[in-house]
KEVEXPA-597521 format. One record per residue (C-alpha): residue in one letter; y, z, x. Coordinates in steps of 0.05 Angstrom, whole numbers, plus 5000, padded with zeros to 4 digits. Last residue first. Example, Ala and Ser with C-alpha at 12.3 -4.5 7.8 and 13.67 -1.06 7.14 Angstrom:
// KEVEXPA-597521
<atom zafi="S" py="4979" pz="5143" px="5273"/>
<atom zafi="A" py="4910" pz="5156" px="5246"/>
//
This chain:
// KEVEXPA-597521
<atom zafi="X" py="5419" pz="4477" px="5005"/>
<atom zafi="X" py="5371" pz="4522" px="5022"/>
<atom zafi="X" py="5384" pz="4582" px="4977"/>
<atom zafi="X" py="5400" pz="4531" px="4918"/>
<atom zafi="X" py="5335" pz="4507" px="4929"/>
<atom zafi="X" py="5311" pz="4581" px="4932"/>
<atom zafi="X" py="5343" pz="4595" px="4870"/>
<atom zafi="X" py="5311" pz="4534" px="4834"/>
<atom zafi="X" py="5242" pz="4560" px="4860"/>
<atom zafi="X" py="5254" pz="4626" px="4825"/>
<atom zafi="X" py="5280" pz="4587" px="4764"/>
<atom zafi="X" py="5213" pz="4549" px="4754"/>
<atom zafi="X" py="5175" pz="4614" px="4765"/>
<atom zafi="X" py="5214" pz="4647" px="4705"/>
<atom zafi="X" py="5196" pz="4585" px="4665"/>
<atom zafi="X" py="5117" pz="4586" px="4669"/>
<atom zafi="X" py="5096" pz="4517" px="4657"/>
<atom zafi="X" py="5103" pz="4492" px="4729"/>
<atom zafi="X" py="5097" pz="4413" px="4741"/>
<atom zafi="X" py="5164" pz="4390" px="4752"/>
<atom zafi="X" py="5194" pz="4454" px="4784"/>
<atom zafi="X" py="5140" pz="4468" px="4838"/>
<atom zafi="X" py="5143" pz="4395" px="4853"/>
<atom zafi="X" py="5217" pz="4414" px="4876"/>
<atom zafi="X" py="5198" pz="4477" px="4913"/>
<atom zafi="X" py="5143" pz="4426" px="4950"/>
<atom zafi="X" py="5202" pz="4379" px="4964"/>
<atom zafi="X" py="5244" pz="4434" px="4992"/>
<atom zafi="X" py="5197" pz="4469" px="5032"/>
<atom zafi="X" py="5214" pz="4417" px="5095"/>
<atom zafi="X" py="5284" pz="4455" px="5086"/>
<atom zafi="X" py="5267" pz="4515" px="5130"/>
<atom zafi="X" py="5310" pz="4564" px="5116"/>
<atom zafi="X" py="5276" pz="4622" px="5100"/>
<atom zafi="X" py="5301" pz="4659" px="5048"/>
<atom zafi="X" py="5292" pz="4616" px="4999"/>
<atom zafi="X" py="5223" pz="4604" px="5015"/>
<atom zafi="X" py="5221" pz="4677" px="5015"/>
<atom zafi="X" py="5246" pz="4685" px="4950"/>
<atom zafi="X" py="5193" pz="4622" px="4925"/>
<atom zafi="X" py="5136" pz="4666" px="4952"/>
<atom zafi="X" py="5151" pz="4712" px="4921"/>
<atom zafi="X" py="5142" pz="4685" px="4852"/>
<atom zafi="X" py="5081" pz="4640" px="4877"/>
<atom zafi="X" py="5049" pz="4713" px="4896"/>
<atom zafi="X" py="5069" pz="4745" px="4826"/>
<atom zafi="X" py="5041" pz="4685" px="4788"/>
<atom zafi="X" py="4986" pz="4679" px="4816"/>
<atom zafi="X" py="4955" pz="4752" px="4815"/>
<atom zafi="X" py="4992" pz="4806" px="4846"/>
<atom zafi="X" py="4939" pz="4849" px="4846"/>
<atom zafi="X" py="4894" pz="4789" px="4876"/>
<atom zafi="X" py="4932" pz="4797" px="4945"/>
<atom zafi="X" py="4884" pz="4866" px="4955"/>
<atom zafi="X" py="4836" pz="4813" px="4974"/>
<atom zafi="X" py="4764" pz="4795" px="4950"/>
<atom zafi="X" py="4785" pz="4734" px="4918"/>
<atom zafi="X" py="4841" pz="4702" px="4953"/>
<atom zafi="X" py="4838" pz="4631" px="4960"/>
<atom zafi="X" py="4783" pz="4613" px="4905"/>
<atom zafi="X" py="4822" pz="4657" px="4853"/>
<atom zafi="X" py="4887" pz="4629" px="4869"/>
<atom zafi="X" py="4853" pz="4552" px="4851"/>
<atom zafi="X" py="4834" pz="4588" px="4785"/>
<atom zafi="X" py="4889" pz="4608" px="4778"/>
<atom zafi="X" py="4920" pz="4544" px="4779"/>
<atom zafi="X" py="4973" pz="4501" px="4816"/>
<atom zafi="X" py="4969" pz="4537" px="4886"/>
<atom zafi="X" py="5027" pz="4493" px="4926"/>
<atom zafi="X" py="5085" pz="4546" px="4937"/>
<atom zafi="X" py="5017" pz="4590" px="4967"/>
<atom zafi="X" py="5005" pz="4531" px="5030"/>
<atom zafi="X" py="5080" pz="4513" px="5032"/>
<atom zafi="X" py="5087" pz="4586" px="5048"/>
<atom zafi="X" py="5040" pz="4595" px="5110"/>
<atom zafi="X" py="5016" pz="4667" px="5094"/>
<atom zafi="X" py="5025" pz="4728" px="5140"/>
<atom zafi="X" py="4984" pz="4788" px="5168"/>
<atom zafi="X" py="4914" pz="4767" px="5158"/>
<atom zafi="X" py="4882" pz="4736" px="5096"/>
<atom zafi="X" py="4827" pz="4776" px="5095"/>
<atom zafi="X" py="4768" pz="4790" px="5159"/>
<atom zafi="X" py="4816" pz="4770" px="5217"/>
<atom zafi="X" py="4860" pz="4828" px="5183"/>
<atom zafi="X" py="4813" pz="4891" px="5203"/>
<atom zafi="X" py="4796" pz="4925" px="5140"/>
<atom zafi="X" py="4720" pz="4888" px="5131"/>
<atom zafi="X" py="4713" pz="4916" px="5198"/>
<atom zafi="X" py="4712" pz="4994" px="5189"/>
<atom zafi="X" py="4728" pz="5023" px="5253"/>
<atom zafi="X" py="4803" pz="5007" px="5246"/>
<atom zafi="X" py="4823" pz="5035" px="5325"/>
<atom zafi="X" py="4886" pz="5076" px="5309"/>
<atom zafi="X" py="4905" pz="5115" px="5372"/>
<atom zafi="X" py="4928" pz="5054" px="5407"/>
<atom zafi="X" py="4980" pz="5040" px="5347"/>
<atom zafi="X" py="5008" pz="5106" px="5368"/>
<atom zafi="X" py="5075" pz="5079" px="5398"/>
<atom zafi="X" py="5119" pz="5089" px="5338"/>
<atom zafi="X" py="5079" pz="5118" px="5278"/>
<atom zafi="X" py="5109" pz="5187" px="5277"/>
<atom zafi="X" py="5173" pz="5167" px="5286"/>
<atom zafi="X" py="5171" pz="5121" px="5222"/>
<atom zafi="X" py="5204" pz="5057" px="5244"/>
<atom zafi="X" py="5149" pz="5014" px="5220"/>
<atom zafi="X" py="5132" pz="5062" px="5164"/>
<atom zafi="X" py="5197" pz="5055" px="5125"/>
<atom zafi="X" py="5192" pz="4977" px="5137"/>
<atom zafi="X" py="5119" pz="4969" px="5111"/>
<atom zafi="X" py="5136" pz="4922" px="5053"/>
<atom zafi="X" py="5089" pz="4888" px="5008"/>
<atom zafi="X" py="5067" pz="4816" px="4989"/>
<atom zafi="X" py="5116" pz="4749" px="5008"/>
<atom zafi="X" py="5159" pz="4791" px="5056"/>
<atom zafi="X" py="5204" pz="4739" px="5094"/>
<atom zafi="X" py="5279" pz="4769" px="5075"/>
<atom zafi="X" py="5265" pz="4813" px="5019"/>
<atom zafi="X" py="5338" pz="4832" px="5014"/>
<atom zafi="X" py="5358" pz="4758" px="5002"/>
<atom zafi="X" py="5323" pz="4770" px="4935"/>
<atom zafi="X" py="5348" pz="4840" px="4917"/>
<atom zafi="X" py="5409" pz="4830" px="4877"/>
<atom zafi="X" py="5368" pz="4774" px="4840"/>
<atom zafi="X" py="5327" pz="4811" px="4815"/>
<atom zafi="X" py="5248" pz="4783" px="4826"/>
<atom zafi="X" py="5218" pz="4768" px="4754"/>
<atom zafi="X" py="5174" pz="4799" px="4713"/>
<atom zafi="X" py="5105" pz="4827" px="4725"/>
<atom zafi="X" py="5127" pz="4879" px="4785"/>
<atom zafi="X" py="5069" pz="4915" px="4816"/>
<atom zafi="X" py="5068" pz="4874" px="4870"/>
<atom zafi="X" py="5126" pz="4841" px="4902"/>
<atom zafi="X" py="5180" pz="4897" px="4855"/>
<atom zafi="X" py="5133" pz="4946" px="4871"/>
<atom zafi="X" py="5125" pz="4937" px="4950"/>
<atom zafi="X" py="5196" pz="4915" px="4958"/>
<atom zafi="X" py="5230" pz="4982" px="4921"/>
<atom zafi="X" py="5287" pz="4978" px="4882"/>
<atom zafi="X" py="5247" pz="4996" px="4813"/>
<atom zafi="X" py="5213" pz="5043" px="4842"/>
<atom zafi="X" py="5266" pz="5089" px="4862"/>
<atom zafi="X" py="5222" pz="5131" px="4914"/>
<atom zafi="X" py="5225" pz="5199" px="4923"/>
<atom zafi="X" py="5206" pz="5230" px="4992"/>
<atom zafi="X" py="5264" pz="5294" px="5001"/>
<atom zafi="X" py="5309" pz="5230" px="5005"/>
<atom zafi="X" py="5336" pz="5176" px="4950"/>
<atom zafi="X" py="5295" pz="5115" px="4986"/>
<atom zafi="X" py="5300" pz="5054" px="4944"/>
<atom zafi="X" py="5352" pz="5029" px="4988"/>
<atom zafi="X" py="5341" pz="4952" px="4982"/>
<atom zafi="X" py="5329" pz="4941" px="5052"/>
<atom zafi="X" py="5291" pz="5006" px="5068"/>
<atom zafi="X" py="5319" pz="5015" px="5145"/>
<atom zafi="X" py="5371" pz="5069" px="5134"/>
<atom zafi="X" py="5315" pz="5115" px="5087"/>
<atom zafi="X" py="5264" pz="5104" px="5134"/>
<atom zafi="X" py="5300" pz="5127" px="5194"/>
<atom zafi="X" py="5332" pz="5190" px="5167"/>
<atom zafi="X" py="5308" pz="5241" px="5203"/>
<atom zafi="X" py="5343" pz="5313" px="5177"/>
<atom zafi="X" py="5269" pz="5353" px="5177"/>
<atom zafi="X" py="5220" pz="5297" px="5168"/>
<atom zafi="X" py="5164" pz="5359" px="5161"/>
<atom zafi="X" py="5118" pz="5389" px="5208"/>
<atom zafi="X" py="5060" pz="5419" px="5178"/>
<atom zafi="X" py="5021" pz="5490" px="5188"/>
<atom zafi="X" py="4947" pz="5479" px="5210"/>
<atom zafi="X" py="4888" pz="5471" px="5160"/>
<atom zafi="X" py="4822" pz="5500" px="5176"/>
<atom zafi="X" py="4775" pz="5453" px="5132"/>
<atom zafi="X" py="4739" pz="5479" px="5078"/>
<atom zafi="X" py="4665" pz="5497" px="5071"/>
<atom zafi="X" py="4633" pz="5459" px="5019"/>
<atom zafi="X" py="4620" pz="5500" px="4953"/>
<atom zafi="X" py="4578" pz="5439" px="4918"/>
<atom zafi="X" py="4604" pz="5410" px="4857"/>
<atom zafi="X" py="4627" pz="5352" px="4886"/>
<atom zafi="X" py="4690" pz="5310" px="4890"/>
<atom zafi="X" py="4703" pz="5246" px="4933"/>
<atom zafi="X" py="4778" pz="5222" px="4940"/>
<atom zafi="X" py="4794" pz="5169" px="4990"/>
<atom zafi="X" py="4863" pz="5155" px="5022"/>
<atom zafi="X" py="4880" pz="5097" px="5062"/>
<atom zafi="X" py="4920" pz="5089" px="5134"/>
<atom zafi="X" py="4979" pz="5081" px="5164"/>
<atom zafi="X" py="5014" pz="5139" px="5169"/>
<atom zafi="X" py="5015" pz="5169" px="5240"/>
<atom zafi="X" py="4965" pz="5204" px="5282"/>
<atom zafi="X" py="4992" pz="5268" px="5309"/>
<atom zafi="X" py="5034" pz="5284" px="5249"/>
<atom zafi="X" py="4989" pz="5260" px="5190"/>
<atom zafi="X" py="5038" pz="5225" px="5153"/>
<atom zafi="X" py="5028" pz="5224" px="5070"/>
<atom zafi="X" py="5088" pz="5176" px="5053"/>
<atom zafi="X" py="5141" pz="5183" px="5004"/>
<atom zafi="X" py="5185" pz="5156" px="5056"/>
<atom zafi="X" py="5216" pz="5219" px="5062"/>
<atom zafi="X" py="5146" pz="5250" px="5091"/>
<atom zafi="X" py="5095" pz="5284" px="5044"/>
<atom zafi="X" py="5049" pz="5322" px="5094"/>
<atom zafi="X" py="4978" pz="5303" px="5127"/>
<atom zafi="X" py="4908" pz="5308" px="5131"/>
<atom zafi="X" py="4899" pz="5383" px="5114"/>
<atom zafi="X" py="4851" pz="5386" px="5052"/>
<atom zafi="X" py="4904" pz="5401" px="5006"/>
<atom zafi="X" py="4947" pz="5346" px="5041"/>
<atom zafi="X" py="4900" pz="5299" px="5012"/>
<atom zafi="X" py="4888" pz="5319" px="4949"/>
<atom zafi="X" py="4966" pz="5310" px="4937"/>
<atom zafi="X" py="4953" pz="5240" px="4976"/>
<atom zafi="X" py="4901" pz="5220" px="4921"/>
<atom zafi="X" py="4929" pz="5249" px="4859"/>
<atom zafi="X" py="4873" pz="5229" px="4818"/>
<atom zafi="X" py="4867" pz="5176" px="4754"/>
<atom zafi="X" py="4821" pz="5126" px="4779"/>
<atom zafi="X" py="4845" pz="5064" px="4824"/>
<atom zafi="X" py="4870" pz="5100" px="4896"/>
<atom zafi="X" py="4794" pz="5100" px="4916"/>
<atom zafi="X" py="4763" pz="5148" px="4879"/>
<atom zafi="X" py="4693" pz="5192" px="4875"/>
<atom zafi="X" py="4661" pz="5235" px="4823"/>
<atom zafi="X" py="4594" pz="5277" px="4848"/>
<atom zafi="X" py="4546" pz="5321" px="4826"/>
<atom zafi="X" py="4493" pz="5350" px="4872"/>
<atom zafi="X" py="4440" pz="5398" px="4851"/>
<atom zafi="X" py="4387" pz="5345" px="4891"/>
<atom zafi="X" py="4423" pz="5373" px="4956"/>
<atom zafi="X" py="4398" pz="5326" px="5019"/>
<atom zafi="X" py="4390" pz="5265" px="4973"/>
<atom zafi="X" py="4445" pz="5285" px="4935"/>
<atom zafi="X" py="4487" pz="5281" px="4994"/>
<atom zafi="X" py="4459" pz="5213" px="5021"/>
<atom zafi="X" py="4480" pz="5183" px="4956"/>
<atom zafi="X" py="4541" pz="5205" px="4946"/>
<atom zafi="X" py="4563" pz="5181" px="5016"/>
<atom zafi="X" py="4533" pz="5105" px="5005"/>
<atom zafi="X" py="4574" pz="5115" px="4934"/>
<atom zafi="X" py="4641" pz="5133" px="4980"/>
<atom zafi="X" py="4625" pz="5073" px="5034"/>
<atom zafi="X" py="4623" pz="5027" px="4970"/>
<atom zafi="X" py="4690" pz="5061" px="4947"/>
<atom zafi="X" py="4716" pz="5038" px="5018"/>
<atom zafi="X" py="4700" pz="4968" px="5015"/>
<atom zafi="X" py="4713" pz="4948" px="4946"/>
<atom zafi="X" py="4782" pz="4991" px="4934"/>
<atom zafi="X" py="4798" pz="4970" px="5007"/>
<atom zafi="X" py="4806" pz="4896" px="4986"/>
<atom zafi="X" py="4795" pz="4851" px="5050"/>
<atom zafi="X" py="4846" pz="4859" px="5106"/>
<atom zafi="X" py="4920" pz="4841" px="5107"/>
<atom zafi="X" py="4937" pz="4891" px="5047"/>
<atom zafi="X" py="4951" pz="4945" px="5084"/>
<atom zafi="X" py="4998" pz="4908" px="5135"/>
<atom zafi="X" py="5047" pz="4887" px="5080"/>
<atom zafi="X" py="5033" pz="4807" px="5085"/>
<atom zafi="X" py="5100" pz="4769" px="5120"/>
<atom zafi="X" py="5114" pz="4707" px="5088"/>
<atom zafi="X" py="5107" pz="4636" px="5132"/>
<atom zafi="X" py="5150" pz="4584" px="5149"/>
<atom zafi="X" py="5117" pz="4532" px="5183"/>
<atom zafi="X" py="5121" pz="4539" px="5257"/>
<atom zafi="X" py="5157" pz="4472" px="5309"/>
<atom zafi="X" py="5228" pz="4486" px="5271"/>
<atom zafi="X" py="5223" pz="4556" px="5293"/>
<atom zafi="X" py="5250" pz="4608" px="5231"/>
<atom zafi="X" py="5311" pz="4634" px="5245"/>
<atom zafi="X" py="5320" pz="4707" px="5269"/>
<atom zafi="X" py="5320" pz="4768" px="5219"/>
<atom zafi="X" py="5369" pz="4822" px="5265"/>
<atom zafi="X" py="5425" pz="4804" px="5208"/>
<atom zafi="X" py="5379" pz="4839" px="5160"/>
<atom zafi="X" py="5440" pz="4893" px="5140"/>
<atom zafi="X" py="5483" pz="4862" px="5169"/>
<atom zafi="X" py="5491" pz="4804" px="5114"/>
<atom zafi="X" py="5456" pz="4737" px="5097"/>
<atom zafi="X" py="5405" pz="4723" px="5152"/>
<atom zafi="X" py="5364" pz="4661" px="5135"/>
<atom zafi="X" py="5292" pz="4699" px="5143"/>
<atom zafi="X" py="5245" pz="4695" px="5201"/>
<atom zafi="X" py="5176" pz="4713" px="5226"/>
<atom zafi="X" py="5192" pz="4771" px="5261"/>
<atom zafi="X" py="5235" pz="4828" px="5220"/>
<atom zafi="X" py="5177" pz="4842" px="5170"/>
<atom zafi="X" py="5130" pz="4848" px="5226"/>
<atom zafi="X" py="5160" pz="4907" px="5264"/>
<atom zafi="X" py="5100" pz="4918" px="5314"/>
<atom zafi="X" py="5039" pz="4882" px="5305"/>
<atom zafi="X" py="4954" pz="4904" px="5307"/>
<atom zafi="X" py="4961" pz="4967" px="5260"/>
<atom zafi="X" py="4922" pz="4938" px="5206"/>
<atom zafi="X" py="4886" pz="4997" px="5165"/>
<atom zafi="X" py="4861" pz="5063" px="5195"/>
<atom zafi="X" py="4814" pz="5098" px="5142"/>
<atom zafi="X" py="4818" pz="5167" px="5120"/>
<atom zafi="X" py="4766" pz="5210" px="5076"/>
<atom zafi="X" py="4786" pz="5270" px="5027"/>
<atom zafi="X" py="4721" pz="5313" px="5013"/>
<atom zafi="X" py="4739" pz="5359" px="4951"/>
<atom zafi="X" py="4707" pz="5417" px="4934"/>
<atom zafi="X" py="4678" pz="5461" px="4874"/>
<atom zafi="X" py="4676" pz="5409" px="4817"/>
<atom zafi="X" py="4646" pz="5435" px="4745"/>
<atom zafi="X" py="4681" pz="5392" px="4706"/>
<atom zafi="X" py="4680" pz="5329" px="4746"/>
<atom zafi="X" py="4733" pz="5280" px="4721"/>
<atom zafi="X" py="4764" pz="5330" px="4684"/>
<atom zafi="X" py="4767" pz="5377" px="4742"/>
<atom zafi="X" py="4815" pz="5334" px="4771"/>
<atom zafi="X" py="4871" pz="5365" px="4711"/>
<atom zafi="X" py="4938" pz="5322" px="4751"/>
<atom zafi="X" py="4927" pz="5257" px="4746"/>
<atom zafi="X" py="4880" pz="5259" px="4672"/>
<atom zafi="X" py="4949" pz="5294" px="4654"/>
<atom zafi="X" py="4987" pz="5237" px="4676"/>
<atom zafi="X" py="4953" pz="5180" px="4671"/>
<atom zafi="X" py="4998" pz="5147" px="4612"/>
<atom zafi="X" py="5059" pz="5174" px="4651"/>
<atom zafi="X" py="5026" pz="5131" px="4708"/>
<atom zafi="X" py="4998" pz="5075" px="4671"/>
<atom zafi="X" py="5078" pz="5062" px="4651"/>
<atom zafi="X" py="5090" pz="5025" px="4714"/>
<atom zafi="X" py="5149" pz="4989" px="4702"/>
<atom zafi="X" py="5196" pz="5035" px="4740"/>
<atom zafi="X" py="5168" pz="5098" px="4761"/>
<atom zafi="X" py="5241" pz="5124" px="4779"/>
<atom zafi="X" py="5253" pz="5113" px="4709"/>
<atom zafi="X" py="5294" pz="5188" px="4723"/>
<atom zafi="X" py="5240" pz="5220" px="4678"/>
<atom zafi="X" py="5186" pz="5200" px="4716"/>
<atom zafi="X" py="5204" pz="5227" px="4788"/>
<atom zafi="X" py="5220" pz="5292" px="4742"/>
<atom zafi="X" py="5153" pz="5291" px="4713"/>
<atom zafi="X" py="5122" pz="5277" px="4781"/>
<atom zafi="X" py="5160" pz="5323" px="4816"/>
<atom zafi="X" py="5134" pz="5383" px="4774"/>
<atom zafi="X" py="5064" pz="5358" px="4774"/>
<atom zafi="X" py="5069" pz="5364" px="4860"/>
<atom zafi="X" py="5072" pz="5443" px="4854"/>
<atom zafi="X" py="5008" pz="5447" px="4804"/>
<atom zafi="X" py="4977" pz="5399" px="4835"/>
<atom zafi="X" py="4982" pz="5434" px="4910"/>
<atom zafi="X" py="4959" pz="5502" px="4874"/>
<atom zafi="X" py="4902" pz="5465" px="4840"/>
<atom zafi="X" py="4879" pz="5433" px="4901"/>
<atom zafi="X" py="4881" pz="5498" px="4945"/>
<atom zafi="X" py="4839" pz="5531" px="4885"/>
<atom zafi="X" py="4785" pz="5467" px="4886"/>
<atom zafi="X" py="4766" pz="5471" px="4965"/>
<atom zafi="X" py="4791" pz="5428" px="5002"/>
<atom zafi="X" py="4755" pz="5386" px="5064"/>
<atom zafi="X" py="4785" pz="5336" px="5104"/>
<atom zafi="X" py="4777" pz="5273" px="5135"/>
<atom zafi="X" py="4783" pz="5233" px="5197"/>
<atom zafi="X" py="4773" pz="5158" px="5216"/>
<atom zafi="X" py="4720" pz="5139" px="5168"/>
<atom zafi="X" py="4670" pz="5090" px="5208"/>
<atom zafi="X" py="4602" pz="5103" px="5159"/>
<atom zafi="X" py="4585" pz="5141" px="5230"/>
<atom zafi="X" py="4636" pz="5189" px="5223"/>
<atom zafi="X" py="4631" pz="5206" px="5145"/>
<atom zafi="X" py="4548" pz="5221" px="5170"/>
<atom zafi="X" py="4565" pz="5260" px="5229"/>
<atom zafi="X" py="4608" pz="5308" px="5189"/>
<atom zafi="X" py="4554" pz="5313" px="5132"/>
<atom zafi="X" py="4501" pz="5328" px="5189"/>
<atom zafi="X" py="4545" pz="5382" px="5214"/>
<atom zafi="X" py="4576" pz="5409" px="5156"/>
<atom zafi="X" py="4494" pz="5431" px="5141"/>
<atom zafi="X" py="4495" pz="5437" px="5060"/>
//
């Protein structure tokens, strides 16, 4: 296989960097990371994601997936990096220091909820695993012998493990991957072959040595250090992955994000001041193309069906949390908010909803804003 042509093919599909591993650096990295996955598990840490025990060995054994695998090509994609500190901008009633620096919300804006910048453009699962077939198919073309398996943070691989096999990054305390002369934000794509590609020269990694930005500015402090995440306080599972209801503890700690939270990557060292450096080259990931980086609140508090969901956000990563999850948050940040021209659409919300724990998130932000 000429690494040339391959390279200049990933560049001009618009991947921002990538990597290449071959299959013994993989297994040594798995082998290493499978250790803090069991233990990450066995402290609940995981939360209500029981696909991931469930995933587990499927996780960790790649070779299942493609048997007689030789290399892995890991891809990178920049996702929005337009706005600075987003979560702390478009306003939240402030009810303790600790989000004290929210501001009130402009009486002349509607309140809006803060979308987790990832998540602002259309759904990367669709756009980049389309780029990964497009890939497959141009290298059996030039190598007929060619087999292929390829992932886009949905099948059963360890993504960011592969990852920093293939030299794109380390794990920071934010659980992160950061590549330490570009930052953090962006996906992860997986695409195994059974060709011996040449692997990439990998430097020696930084780590977070005693920072401890991310871990201060988590509002719920699911951040326990050395990268491990306590699920089941964290803003990004508990808006997304999260099918019950919002605890209470952690309501007024979501301030105004309605899907998501980037606050251990906004203050990230490695991420300040390099927004210039990550130009998203792949439109459908640029936020003019989804929903964009907030949602006007009255607009999501007044979805009545799914199928009225469906027509508003097909095609976006927001469909994970499905209605019910997005009119859920939606009703925190309402709460959160201030703004008391929500109150008679929070008050519809409770006449006509069938779902009770929805009916009691909107009476908690009428209590919020009373």
């Amino acid at each position: 296989m000429d690494l040339i042509r391959l390279e200049q093919f990933i560049i001009s599909q618009g991947w921002s960097f990538f990597g290449v591993a071959d299959f013994k650096s993989v297994q040594e990295k798995i082998c290493t990371h499978r250790k803090i996955f069991d233990e990450w598990v066995k402290k609940g840490f995981h939360a209500g994601m029981d696909y991931l025990p469930r995933m587990a060995e499927d996780r960790h054994q790649p070779d299942r997936k493609l048997p007689e695998a030789k290399s892995a090509i890991i891809l990178a994609a920049w996702y929005s990096n337009e706005l600075g500190a987003r979560s702390l901008e478009l306003g939240a009633k402030p009810s303790s220091k600790k989000n004290s620096l929210l501001a009130a919300p402009s009486s002349q804006l509607p309140a809006r909820g803060v979308v987790a910048r990832y998540a602002a453009g259309r759904d990367y699962h669709k756009v980049l695993r389309k780029k990964l077939i497009e890939l497959s198919d141009w290298l059996k073309l030039n190598d007929p012998t060619a087999q292929t398996y390829v992932s886009v943070d949905s099948g059963p691989l360890a993504d960011r493990v592969l990852a920093e096999a293939a030299g794109l990054g380390f794990f920071g305390n934010n659980a992160c991957l950061i590549n330490p002369s570009k930052g953090s934000y962006f996906f992860i794509a997986s695409f195994l072959t059974t060709l011996a590609l040449e692997p990439s020269i990998t430097k020696p990694m930084p780590n977070c040595g005693d920072c401890k930005k991310c871990k201060i500015a988590c509002p719920t402090g699911a951040l326990k250090g050395g990268g491990v995440i306590d699920a089941n306080r964290c803003i990004s599972y508990l808006t997304i992955e999260n099918k019950g209801p919002i605890p209470i503890e952690f309501r007024q700690a979501m301030g105004n994000r309605i899907f998501g939270c980037d606050a251990c990557q906004e203050v990230c060292p490695f991420n300040v001041g390099r927004a210039h450096s990550q130009e998203i080259r792949i439109n459908d990931l640029k936020s003019e193309n989804g929903v964009g980086e907030s949602l006007d609140l009255a607009e999501v508090l007044s979805i009545r069906t799914d199928d009225g969901f469906l027509k508003r956000f097909a095609g976006t990563p927001l469909m994970r949390a499905k209605r019910f999850g997005l009119v859920r948050n939606a009703c925190v940040v309402a709460g959160n908010s201030g703004d008391r021209t929500l109150v008679p659409i929070l008050q519809q919300l409770i006449e006509n909803e069938s779902d009770g724990i929805l009916k009691e998130h909107a009476k908690w932000a009428l209590s919020q804003l009373s």
